[in-house]
SESENU-548987 format. One record per residue (C-alpha): x negated, z negated, y negated; residue in one letter. Coordinates in pm, whole numbers, padded with zeros to 5 digits, always signed. Layout:
XZYA ...
% end
This chain:
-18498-10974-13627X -18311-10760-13403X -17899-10804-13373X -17980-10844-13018X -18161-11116-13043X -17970-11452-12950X -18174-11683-12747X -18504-11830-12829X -18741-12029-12739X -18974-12222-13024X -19288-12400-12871X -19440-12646-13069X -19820-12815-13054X -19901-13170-13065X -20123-13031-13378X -19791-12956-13599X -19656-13269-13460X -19935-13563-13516X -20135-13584-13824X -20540-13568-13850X -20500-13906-13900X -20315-13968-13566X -19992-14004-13753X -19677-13886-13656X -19594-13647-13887X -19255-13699-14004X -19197-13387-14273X -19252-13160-13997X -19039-13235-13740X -18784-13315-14029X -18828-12938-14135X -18818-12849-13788X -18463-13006-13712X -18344-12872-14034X -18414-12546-13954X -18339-12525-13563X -17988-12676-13635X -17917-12432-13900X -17997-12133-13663X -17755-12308-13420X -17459-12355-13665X -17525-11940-13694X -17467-11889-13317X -17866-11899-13171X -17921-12072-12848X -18240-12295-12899X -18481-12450-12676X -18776-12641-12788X -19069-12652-12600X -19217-12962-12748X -19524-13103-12749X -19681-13412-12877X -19586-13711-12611X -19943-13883-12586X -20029-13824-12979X -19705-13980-13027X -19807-14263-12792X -20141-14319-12937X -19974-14315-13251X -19690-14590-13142X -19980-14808-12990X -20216-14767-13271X -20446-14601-13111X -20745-14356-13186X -20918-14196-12878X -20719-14059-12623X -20843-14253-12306X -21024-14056-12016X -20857-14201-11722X -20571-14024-11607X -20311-14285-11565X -20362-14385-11941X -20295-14082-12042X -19954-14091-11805X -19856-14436-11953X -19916-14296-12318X -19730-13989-12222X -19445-14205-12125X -19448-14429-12403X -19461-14140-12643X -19218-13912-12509X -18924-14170-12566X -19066-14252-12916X -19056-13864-12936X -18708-13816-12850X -18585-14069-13042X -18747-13946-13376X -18610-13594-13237X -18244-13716-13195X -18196-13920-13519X -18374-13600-13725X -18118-13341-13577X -17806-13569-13573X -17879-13600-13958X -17805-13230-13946X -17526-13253-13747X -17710-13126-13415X -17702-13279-13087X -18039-13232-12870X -18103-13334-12497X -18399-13366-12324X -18547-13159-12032X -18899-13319-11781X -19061-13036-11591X -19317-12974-11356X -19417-12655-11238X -19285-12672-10887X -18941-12701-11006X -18971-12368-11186X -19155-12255-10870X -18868-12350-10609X -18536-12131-10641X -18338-12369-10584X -18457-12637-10857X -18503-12344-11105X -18132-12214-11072X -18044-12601-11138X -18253-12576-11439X -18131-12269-11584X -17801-12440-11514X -17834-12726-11676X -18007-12485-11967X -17711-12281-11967X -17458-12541-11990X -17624-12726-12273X -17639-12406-12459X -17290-12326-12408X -17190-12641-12571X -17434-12605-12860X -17706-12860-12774X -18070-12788-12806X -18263-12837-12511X -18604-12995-12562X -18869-12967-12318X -19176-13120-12196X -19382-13127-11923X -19315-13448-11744X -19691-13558-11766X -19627-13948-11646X -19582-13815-11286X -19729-13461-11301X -20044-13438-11058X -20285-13111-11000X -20395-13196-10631X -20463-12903-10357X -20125-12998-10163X -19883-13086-10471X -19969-12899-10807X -19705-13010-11031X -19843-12972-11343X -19862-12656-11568X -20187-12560-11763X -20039-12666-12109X -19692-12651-12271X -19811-12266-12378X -19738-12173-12045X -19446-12425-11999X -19300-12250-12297X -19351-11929-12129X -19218-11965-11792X -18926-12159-11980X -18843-11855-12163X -18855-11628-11906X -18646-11830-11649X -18362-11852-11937X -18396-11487-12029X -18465-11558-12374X -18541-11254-12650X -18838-11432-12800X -19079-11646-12755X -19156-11833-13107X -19532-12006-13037X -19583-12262-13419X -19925-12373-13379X -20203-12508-13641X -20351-12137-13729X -20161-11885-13902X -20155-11584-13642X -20453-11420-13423X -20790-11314-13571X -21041-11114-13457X -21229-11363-13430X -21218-11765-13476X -21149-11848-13832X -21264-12185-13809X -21561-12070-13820X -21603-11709-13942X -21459-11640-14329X -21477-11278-14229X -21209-11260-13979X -20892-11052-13965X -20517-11120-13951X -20419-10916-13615X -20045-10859-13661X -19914-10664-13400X -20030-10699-12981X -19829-10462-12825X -20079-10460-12532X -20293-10709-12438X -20671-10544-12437X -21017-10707-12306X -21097-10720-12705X -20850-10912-12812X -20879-11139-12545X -21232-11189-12605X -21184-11281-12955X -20981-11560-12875X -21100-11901-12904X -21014-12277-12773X -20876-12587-12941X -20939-12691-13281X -20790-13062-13227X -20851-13331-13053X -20477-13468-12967X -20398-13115-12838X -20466-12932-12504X -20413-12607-12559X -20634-12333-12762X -20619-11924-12806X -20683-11855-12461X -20381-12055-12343X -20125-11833-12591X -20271-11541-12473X -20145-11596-12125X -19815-11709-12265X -19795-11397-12415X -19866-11222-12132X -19587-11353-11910X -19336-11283-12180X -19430-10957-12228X -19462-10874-11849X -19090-10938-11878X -19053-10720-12151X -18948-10996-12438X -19163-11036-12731X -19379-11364-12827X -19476-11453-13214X -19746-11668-13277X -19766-11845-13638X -19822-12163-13847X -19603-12446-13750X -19727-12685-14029X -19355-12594-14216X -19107-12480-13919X -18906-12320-14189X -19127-12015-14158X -18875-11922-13843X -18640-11813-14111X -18878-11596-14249X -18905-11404-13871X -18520-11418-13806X -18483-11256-14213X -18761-10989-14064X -19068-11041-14242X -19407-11042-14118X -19531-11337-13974X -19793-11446-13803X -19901-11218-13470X -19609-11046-13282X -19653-10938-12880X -19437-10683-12744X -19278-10383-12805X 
% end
């Protein structure tokens, strides 16, 4: 890790967050506060780009299928994004960390105005040693031909999120360990690609979708993240976010997962 670097951004899938079993799953976020808050008490400025609101939901309502209809899925986002937070704020105030939380839609990082406010209010909480955490606000976020408010997937959220704060890095923690050559899923054969610094045709061929049920996003979607980070010339990593305590690992410079960017 370079002695530049100073503010990140860690992204985090609903797959790290919500067991196979639709569980919440309570040793990872645990890890995950552990380990942001000790990169605060060092100086970082943090924001997480968290995922996870309607696994959480299903999870807090018992539930097994996420339901078709839109509006369910709104209510469930709602319900699970304040059982989110709350498991959030009691896990980082146990390590002395204070978090807030942050509802976007894309037209707010769209608008000048509403995105200065946001990097304000970013800003501000840094300054004063909070972590931001962010999520799309999905109970009122619509994707209609005269009001898209809604971003493709929190891969992208994170992305725009860390460009709009200036951050160094982009830290993606997903269920797969960096990118292969091709899905490993389903091919034994594939290869560990470690460093991206261009994006080329072939690597964005051999990227493949979602692997999980509660989640949205897949291969594809990280590759565009990437993109936009390193279109503003910051770097994106991409690794396993089943223990969050591999970030230590990238900030003591080992190799980790995929790395993007020069």
């Amino acid at each position: 890790m370079g002695d530049k670097t100073k503010r990140i951004v860690i992204k985090i899938g609903t797959s790290s967050l919500v067991l196979p079993s639709g569980q919440i799953n309570l040793r990872t976020i645990d890890r995950l506060a552990f380990t942001l808050a000790t990169l605060s008490h060092q100086g970082y400025e943090l924001v997480l780009v968290s995922s996870g609101a309607i696994g959480v939901g299903l999870a807090s309502l018992g539930m097994k299928e996420r339901p078709a209809e839109i509006a369910k899925q709104q209510a469930l986002a709602s319900i699970g994004q304040a059982a989110l937070m709350r498991i959030y704020s009691q896990r980082f105030l146990d390590y002395q960390t204070h978090v807030a939380q942050l509802l976007l839609t894309r037209d707010v990082l769209e608008f000048p105005v509403s995105r200065q406010h946001t990097l304000n209010t970013i800003n501000t909480l840094l300054a004063q040693h909070v972590i931001p955490i962010v999520n799309e606000n999905d109970p009122v976020s619509v994707d209609e031909l005269d009001h898209h408010t809604t971003f493709s997937d929190n891969d992208e959220l994170s992305a725009q999120v860390a460009t709009t704060i200036d951050a160094d890095l982009l830290i993606v923690l997903t269920d797969i360990n960096a990118l292969y050559t091709k899905d490993p899923h389903k091919y034994p054969d594939a290869q560990a690609i470690t460093e991206v610094p261009v994006l080329t045709p072939e690597i964005e061929e051999a990227a493949s979708g979602s692997s999980t049920r509660f989640g949205t996003g897949g291969m594809v979607t990280k590759l565009r993240a990437a993109a936009t980070v390193m279109k503003a010339g910051k770097q994106m990593i991409l690794c396993n976010g089943e223990n969050p305590k591999i970030i230590f690992d990238i900030f003591d410079g080992q190799q980790v997962g995929t790395r993007f960017g020069k």
